[in-house]
N, CA, C and O atoms as a GROMACS GRO file, in nm:
protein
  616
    1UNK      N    1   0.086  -0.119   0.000
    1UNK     CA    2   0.000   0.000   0.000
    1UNK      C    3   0.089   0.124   0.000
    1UNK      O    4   0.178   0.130   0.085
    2UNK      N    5   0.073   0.223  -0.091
    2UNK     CA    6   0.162   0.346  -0.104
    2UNK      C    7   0.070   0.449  -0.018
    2UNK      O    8  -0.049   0.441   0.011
    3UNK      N    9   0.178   0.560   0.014
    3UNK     CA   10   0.088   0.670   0.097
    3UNK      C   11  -0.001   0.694   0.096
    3UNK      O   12  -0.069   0.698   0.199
    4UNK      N   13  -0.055   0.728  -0.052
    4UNK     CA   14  -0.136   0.826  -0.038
    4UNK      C   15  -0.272   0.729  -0.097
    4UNK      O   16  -0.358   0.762  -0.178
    5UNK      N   17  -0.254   0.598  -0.022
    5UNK     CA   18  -0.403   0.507  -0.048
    5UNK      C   19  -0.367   0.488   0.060
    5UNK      O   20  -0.283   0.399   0.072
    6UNK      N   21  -0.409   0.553   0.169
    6UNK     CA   22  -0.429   0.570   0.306
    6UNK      C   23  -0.603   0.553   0.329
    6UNK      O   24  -0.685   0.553   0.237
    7UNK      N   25  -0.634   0.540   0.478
    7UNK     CA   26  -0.775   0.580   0.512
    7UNK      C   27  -0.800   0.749   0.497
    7UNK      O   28  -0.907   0.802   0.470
    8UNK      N   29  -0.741   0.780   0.508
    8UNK     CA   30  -0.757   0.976   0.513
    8UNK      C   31  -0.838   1.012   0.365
    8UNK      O   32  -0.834   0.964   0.252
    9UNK      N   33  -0.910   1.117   0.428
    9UNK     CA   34  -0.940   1.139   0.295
    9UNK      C   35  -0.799   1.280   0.299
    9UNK      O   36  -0.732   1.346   0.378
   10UNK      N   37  -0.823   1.257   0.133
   10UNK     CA   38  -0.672   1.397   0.075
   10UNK      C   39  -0.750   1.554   0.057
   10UNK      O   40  -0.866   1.585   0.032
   11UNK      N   41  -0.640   1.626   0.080
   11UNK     CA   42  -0.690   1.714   0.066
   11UNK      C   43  -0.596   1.807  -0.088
   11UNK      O   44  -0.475   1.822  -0.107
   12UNK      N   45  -0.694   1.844  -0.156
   12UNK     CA   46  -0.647   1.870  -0.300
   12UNK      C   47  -0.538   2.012  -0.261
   12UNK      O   48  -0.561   2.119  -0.204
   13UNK      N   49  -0.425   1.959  -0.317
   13UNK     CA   50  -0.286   2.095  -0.246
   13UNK      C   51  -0.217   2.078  -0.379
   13UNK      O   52  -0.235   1.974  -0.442
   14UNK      N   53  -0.113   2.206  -0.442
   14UNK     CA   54   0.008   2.208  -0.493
   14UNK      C   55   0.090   2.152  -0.447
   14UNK      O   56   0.110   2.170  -0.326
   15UNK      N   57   0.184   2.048  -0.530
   15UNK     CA   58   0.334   1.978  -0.416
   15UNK      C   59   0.390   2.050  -0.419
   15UNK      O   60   0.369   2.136  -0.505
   16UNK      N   61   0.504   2.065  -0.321
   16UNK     CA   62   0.593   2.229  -0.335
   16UNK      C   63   0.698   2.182  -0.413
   16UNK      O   64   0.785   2.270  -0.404
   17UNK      N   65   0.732   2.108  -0.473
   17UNK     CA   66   0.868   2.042  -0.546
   17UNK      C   67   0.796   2.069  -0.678
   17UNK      O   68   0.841   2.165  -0.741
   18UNK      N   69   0.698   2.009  -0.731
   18UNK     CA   70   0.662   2.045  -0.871
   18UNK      C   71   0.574   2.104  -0.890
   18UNK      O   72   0.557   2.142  -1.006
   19UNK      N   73   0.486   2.135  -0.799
   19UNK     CA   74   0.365   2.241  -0.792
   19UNK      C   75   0.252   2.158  -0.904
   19UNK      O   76   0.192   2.230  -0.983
   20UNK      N   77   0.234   2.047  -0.907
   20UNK     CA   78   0.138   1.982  -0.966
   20UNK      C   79   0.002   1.963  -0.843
   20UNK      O   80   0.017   1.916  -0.730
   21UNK      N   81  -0.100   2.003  -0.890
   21UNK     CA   82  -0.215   1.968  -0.797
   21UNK      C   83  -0.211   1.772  -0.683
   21UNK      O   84  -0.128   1.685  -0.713
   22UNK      N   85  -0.275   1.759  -0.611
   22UNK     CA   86  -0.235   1.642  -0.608
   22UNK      C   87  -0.324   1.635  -0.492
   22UNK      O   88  -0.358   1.747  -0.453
   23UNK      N   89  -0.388   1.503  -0.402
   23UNK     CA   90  -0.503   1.484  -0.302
   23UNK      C   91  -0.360   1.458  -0.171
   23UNK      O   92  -0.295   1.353  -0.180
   24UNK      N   93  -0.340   1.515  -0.109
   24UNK     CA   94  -0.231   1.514   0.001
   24UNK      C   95  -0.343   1.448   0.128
   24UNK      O   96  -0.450   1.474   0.182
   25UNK      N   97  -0.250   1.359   0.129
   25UNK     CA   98  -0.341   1.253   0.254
   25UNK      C   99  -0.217   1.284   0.362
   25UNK      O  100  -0.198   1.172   0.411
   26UNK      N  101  -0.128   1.372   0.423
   26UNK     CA  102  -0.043   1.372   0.486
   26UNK      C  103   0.096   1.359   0.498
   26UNK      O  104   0.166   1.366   0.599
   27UNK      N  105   0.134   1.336   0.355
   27UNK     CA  106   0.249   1.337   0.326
   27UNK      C  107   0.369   1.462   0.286
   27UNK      O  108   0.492   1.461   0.294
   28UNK      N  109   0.267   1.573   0.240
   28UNK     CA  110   0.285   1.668   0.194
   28UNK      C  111   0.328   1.752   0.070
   28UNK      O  112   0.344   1.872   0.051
   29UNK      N  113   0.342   1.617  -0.022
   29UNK     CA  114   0.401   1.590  -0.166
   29UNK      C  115   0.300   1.523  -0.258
   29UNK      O  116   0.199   1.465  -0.218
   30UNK      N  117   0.343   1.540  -0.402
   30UNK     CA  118   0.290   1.423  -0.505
   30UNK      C  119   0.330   1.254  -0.440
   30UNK      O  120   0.399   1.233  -0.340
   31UNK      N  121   0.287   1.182  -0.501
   31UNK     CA  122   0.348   1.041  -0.532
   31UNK      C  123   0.453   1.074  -0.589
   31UNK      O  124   0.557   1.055  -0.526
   32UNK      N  125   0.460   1.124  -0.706
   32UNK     CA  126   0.569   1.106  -0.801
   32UNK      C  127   0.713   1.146  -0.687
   32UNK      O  128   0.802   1.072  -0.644
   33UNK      N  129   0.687   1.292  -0.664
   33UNK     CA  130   0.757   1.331  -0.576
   33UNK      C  131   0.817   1.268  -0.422
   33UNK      O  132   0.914   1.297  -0.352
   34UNK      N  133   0.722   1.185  -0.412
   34UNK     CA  134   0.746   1.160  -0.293
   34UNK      C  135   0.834   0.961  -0.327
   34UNK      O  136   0.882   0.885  -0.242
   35UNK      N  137   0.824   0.946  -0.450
   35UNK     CA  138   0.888   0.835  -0.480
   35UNK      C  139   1.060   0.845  -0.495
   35UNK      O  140   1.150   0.767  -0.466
   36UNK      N  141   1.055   0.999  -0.563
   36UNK     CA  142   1.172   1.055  -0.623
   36UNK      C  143   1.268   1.072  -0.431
   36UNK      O  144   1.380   1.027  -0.408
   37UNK      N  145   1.190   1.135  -0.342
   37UNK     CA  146   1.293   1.165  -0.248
   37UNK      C  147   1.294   1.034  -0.156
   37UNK      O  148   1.358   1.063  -0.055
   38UNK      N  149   1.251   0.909  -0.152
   38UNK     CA  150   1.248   0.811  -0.103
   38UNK      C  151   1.392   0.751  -0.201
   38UNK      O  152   1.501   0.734  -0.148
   39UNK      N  153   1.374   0.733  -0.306
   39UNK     CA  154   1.511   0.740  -0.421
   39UNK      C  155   1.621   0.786  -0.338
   39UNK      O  156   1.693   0.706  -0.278
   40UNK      N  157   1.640   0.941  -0.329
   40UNK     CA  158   1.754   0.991  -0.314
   40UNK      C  159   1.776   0.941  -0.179
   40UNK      O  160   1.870   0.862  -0.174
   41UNK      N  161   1.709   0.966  -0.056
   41UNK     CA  162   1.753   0.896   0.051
   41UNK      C  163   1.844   0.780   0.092
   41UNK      O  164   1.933   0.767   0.176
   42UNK      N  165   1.766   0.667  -0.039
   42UNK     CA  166   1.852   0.530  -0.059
   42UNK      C  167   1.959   0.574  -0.102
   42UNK      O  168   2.055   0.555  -0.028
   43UNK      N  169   1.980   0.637  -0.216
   43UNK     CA  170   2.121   0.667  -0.253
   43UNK      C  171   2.224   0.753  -0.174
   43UNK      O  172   2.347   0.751  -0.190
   44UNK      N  173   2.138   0.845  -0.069
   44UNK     CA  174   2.243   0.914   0.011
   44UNK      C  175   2.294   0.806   0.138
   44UNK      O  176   2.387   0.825   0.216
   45UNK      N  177   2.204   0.691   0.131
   45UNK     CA  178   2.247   0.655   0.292
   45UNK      C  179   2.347   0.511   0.189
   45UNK      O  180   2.464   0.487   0.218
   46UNK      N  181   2.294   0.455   0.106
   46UNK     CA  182   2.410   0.396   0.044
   46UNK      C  183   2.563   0.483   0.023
   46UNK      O  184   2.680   0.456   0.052
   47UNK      N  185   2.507   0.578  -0.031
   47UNK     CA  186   2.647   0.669  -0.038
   47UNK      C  187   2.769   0.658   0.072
   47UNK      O  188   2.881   0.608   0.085
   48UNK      N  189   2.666   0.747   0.150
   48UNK     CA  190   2.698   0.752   0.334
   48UNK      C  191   2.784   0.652   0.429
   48UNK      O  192   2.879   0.665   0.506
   49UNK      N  193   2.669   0.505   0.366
   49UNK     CA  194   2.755   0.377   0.436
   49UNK      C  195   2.897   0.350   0.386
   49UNK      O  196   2.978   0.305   0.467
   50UNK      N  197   2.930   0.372   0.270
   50UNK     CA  198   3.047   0.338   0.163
   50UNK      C  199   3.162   0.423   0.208
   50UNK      O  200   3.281   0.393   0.218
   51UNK      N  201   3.095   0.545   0.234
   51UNK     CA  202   3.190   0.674   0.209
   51UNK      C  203   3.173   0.786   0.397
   51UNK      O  204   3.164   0.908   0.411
   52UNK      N  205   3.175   0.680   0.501
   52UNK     CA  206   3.114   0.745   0.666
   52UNK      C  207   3.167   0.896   0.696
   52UNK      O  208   3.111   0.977   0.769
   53UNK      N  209   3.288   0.915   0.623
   53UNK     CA  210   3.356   1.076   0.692
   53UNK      C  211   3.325   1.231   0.586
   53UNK      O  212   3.367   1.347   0.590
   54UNK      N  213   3.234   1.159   0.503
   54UNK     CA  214   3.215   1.226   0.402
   54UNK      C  215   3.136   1.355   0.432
   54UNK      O  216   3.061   1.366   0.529
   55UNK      N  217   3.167   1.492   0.299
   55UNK     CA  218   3.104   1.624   0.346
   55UNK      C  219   2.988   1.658   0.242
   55UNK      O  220   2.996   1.648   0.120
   56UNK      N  221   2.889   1.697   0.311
   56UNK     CA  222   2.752   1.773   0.212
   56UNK      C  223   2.793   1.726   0.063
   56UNK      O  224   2.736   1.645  -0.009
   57UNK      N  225   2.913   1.805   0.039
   57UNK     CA  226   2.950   1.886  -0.072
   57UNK      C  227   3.006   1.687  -0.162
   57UNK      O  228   2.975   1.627  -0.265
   58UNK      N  229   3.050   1.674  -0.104
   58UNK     CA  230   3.108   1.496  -0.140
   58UNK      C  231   2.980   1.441  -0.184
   58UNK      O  232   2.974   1.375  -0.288
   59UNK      N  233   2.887   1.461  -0.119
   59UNK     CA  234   2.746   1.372  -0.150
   59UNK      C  235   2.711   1.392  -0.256
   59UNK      O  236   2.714   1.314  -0.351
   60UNK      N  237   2.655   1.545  -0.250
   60UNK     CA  238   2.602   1.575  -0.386
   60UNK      C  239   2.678   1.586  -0.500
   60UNK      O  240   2.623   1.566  -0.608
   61UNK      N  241   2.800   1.615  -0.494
   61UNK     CA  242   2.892   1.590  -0.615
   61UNK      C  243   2.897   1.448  -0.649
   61UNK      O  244   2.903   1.402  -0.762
   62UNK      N  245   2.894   1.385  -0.543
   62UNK     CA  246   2.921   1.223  -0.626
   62UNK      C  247   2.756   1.103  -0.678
   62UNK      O  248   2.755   1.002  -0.748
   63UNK      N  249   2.625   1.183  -0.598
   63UNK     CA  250   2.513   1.150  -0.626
   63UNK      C  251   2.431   1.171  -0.706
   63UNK      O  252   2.345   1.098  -0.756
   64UNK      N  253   2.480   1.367  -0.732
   64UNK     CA  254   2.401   1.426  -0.798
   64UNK      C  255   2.244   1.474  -0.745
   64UNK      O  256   2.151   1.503  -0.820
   65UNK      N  257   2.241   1.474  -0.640
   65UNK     CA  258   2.121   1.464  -0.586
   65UNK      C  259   2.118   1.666  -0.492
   65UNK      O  260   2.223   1.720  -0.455
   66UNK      N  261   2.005   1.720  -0.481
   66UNK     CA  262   1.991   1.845  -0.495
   66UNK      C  263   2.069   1.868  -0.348
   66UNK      O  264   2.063   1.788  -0.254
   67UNK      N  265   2.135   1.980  -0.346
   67UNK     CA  266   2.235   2.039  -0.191
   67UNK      C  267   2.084   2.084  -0.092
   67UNK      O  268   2.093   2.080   0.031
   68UNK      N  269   1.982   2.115  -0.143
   68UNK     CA  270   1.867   2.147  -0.016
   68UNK      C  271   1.830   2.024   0.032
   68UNK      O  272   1.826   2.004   0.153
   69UNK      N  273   1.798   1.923  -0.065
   69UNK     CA  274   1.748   1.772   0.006
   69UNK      C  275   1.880   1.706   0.080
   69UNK      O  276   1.858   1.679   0.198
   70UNK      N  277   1.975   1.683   0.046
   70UNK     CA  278   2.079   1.637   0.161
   70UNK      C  279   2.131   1.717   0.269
   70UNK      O  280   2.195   1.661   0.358
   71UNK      N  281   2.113   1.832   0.271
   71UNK     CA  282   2.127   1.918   0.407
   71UNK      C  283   1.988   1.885   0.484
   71UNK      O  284   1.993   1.868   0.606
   72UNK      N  285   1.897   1.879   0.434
   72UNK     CA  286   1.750   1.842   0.458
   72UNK      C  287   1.778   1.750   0.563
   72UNK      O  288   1.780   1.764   0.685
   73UNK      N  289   1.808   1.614   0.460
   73UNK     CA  290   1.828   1.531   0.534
   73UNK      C  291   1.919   1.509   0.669
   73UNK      O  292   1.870   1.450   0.766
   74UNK      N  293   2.040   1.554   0.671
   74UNK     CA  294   2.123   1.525   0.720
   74UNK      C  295   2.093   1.622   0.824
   74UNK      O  296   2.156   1.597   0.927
   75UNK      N  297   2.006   1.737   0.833
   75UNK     CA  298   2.002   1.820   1.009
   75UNK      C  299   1.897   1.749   1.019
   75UNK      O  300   1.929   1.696   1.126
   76UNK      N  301   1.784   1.697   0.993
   76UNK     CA  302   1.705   1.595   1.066
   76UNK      C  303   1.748   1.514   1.129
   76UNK      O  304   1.680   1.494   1.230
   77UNK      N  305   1.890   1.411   1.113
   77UNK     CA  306   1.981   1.315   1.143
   77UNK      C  307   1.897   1.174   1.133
   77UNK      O  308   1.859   1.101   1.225
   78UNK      N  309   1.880   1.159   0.980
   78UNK     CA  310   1.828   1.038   0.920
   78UNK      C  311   1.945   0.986   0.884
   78UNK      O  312   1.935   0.928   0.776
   79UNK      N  313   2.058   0.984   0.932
   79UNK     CA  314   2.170   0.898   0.922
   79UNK      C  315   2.178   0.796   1.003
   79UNK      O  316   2.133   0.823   1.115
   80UNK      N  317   2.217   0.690   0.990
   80UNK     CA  318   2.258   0.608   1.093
   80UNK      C  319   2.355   0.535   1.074
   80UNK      O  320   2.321   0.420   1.044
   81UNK      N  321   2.515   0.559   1.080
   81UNK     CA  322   2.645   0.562   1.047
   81UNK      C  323   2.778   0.581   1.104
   81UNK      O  324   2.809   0.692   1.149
   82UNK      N  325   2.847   0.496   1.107
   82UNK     CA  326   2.970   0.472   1.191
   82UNK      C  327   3.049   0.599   1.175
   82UNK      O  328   3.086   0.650   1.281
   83UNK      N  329   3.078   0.653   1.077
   83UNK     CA  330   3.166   0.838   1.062
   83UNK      C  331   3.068   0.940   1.100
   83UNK      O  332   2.961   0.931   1.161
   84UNK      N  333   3.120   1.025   1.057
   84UNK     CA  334   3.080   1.173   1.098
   84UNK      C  335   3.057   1.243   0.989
   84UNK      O  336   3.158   1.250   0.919
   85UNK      N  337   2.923   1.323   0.926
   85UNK     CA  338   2.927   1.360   0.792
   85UNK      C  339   2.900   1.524   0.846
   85UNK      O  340   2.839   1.570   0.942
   86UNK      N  341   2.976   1.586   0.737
   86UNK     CA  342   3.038   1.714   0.810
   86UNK      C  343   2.927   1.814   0.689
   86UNK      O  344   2.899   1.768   0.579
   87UNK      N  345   2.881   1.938   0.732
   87UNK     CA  346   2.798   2.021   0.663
   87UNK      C  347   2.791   2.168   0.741
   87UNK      O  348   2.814   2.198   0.858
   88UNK      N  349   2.764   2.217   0.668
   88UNK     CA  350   2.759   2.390   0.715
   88UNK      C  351   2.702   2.443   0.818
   88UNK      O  352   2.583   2.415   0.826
   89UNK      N  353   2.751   2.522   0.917
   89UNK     CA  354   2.618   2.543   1.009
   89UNK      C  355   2.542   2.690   0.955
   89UNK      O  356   2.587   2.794   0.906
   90UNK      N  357   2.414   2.645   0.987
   90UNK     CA  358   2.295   2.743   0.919
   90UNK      C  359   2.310   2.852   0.945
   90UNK      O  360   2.216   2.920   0.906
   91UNK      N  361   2.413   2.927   1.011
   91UNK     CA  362   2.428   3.105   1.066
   91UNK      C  363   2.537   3.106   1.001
   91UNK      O  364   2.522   3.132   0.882
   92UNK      N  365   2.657   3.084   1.041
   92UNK     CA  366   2.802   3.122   0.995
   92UNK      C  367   2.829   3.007   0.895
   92UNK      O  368   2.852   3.067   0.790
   93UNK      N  369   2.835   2.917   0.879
   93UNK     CA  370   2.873   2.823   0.722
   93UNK      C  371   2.974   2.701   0.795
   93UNK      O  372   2.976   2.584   0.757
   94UNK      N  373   3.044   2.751   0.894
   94UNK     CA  374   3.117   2.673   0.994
   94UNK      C  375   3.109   2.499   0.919
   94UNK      O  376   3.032   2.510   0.824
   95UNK      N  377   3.150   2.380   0.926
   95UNK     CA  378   3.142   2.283   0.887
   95UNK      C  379   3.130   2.212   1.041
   95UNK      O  380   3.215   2.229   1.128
   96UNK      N  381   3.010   2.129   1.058
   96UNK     CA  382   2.964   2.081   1.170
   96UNK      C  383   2.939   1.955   1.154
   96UNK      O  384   2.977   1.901   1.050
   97UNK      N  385   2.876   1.888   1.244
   97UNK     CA  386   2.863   1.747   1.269
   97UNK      C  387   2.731   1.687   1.310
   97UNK      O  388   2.680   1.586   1.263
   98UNK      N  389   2.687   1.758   1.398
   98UNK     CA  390   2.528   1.776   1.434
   98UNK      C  391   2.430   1.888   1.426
   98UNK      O  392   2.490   1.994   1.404
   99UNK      N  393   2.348   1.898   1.433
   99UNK     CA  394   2.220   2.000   1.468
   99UNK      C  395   2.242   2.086   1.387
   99UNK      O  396   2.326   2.053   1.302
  100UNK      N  397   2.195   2.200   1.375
  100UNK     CA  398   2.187   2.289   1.272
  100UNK      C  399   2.299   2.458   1.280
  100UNK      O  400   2.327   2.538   1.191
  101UNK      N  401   2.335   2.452   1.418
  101UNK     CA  402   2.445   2.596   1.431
  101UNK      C  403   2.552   2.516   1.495
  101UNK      O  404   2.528   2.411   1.554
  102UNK      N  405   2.638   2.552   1.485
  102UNK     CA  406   2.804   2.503   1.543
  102UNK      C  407   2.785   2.568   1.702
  102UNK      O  408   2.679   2.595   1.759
  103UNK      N  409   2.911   2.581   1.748
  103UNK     CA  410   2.892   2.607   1.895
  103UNK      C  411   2.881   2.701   1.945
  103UNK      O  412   2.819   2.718   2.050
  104UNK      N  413   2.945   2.794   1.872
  104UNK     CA  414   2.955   2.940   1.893
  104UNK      C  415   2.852   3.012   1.867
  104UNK      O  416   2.820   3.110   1.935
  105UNK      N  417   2.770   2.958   1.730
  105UNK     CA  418   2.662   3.023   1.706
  105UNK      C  419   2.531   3.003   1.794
  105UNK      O  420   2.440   3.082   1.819
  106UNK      N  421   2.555   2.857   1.838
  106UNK     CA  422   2.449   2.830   1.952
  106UNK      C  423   2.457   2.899   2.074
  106UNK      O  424   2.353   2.931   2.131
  107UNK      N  425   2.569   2.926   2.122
  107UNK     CA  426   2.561   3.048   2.207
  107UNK      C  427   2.511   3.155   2.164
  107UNK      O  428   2.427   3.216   2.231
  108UNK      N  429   2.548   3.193   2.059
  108UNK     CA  430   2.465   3.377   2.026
  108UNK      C  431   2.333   3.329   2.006
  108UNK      O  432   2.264   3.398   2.082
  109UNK      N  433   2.266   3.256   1.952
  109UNK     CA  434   2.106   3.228   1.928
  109UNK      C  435   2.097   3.208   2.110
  109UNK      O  436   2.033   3.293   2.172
  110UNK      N  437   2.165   3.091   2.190
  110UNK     CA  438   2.127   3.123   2.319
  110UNK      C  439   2.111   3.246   2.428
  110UNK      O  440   2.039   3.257   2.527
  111UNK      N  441   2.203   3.327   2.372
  111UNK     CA  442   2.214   3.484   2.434
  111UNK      C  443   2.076   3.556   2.386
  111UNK      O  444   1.986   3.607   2.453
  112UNK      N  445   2.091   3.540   2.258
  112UNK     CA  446   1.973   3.609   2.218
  112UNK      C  447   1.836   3.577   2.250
  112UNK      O  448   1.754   3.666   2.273
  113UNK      N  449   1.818   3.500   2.252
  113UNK     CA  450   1.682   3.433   2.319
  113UNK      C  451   1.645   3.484   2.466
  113UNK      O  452   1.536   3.518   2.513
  114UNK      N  453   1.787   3.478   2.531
  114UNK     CA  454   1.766   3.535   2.693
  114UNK      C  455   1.709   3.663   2.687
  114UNK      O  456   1.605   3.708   2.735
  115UNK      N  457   1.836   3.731   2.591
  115UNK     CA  458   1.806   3.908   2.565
  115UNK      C  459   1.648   3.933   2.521
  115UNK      O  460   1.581   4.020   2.576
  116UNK      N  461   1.596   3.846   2.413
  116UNK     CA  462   1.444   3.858   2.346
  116UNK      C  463   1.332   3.856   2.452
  116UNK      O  464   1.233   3.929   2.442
  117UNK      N  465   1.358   3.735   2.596
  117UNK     CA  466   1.294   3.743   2.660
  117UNK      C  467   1.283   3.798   2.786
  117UNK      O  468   1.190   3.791   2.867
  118UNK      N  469   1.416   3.868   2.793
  118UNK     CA  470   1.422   3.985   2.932
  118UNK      C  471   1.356   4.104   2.861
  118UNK      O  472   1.279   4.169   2.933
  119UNK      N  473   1.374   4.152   2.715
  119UNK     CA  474   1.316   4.261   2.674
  119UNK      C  475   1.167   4.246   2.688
  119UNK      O  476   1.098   4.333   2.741
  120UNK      N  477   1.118   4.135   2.640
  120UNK     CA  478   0.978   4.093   2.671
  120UNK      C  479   0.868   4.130   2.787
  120UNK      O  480   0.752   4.171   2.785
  121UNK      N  481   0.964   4.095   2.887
  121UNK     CA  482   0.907   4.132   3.052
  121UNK      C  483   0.966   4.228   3.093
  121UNK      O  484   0.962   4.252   3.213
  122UNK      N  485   1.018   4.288   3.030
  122UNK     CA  486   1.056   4.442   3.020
  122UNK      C  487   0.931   4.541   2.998
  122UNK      O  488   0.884   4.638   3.058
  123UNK      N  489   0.903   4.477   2.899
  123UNK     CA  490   0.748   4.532   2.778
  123UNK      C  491   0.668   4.526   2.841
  123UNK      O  492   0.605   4.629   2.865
  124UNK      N  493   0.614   4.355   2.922
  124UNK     CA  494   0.507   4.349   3.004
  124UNK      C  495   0.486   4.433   3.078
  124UNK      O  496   0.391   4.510   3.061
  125UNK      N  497   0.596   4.446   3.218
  125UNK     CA  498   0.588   4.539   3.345
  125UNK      C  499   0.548   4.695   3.317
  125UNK      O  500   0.468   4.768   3.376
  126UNK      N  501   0.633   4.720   3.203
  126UNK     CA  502   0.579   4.882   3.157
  126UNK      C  503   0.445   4.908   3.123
  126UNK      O  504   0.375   5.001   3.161
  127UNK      N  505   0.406   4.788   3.024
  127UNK     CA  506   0.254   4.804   2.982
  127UNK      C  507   0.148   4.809   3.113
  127UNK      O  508   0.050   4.880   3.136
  128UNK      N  509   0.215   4.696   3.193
  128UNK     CA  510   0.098   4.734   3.307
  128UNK      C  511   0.128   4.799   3.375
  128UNK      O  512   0.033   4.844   3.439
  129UNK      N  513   0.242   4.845   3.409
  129UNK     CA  514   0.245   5.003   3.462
  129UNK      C  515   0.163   5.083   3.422
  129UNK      O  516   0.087   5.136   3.503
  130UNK      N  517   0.156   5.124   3.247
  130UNK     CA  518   0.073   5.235   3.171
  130UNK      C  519  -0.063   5.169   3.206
  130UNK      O  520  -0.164   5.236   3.183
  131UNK      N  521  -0.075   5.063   3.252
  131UNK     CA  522  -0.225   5.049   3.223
  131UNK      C  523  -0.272   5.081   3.374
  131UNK      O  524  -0.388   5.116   3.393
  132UNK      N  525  -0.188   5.071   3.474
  132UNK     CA  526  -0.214   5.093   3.602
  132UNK      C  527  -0.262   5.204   3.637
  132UNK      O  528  -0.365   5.224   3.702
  133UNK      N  529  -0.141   5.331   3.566
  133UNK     CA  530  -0.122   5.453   3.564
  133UNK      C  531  -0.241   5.535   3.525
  133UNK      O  532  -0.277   5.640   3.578
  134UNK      N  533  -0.316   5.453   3.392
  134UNK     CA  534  -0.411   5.475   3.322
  134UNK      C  535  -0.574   5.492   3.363
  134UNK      O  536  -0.666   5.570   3.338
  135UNK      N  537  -0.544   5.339   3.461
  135UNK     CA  538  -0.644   5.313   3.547
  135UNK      C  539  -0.690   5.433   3.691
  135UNK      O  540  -0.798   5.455   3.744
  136UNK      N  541  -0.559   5.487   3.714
  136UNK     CA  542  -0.583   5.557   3.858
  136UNK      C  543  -0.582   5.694   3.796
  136UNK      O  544  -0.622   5.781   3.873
  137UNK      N  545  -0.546   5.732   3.677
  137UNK     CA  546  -0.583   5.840   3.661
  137UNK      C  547  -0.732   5.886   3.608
  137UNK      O  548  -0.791   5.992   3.629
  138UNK      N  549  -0.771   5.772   3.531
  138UNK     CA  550  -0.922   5.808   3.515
  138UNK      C  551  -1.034   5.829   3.631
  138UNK      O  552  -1.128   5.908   3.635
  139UNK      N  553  -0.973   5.694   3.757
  139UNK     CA  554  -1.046   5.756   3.830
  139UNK      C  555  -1.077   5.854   3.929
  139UNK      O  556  -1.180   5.887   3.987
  140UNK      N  557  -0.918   5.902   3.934
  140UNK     CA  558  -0.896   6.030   3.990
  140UNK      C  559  -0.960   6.158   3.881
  140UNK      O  560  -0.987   6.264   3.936
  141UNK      N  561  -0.986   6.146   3.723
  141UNK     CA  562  -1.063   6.224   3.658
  141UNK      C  563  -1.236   6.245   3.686
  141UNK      O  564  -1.312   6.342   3.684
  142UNK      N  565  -1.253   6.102   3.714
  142UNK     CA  566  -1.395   6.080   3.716
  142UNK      C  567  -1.456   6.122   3.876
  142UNK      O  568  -1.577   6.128   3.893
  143UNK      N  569  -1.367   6.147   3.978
  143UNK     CA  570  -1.353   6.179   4.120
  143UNK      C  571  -1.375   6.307   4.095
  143UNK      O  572  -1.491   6.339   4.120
  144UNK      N  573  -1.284   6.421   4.043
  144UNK     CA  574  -1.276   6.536   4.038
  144UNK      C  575  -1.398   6.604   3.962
  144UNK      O  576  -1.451   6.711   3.992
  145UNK      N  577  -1.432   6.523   3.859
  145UNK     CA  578  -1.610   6.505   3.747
  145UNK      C  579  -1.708   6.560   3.865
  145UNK      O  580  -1.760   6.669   3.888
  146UNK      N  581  -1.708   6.450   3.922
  146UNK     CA  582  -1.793   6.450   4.057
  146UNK      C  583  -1.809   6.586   4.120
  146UNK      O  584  -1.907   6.659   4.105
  147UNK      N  585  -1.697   6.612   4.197
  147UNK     CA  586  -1.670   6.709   4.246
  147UNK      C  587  -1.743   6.860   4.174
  147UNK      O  588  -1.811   6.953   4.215
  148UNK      N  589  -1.690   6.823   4.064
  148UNK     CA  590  -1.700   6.947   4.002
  148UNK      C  591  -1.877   7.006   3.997
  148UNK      O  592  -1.932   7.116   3.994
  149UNK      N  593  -1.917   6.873   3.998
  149UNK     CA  594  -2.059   6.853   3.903
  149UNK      C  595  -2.146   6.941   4.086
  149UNK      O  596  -2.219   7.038   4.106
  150UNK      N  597  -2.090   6.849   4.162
  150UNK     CA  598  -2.124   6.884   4.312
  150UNK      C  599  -2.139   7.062   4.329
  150UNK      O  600  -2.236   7.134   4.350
  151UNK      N  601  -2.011   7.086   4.312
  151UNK     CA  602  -1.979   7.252   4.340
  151UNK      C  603  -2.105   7.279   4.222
  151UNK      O  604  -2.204   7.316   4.286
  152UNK      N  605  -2.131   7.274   4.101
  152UNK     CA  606  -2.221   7.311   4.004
  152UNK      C  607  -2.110   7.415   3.885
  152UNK      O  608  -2.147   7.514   3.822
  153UNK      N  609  -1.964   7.347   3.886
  153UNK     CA  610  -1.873   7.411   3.792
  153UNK      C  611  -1.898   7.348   3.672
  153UNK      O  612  -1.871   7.411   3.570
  154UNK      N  613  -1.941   7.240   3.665
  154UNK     CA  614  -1.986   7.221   3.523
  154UNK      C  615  -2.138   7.200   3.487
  154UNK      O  616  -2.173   7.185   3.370
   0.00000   0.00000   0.00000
């Protein structure tokens, strides 16, 4: 049974690889398409097994197979292989081994994240400050209303 003769019913989508209409039961591709990167997989992990210390750039030169689908693959870590296959990290280009930023860069995305979320509750506390501020001054407006209305100044 192939994917997309699943129980699901499909829902009629463009594949993003060939942009042909197609009933997507969850896969997110054509058949055709989705036969083609089941293909390259075999050939990258055959590759892979033959060749364990090998880089991005080694793969697709010797497979022929597209540099977005084997980086694809390879930060997912659909490898399963005795070497180390070495590829760019996604901020600085760095040549890495796992995950998607090298080490250094995972620190600055980690810094930054801290910084994004101290500014955050930075934002909060002020807003409800203004809204606090907001709050006690209306009703110190609506107090003085009173007042006023009392004396007969307005």
């Amino acid at each position: 049974m192939n994917m997309l003769t699943s129980n699901r019913k499909g829902v009629l989508r463009n594949c993003p690889i060939c942009e042909k209409l197609f009933s997507d039961t969850g896969i997110g591709v054509c058949q055709k398409c989705y036969d083609k990167m089941r293909n390259y997989e075999t050939q990258i992990n055959e590759f892979v097994k033959t060749h364990p210390h090998c880089t991005v750039k080694d793969i697709v030169r010797q497979t022929k197979i597209p540099l977005r689908f084997a980086t694809n693959m390879i930060n997912k870590g659909q490898f399963v292989a005795g070497g180390k296959i070495s590829y760019p990290c996604s901020r600085c280009g760095k040549a890495i081994t796992s995950g998607l930023y090298c080490g250094s860069c995972m620190a600055k995305v980690h810094e930054a994240t801290i910084t994004a979320k101290k500014l955050e509750a930075e934002r909060r506390v002020k807003d409800e400050q203004e809204r606090i501020k907001r709050k006690y001054l209306q009703k110190k407006e609506s107090g003085l209303n009173i007042l006023k209305i009392l004396r007969g100044e307005k």
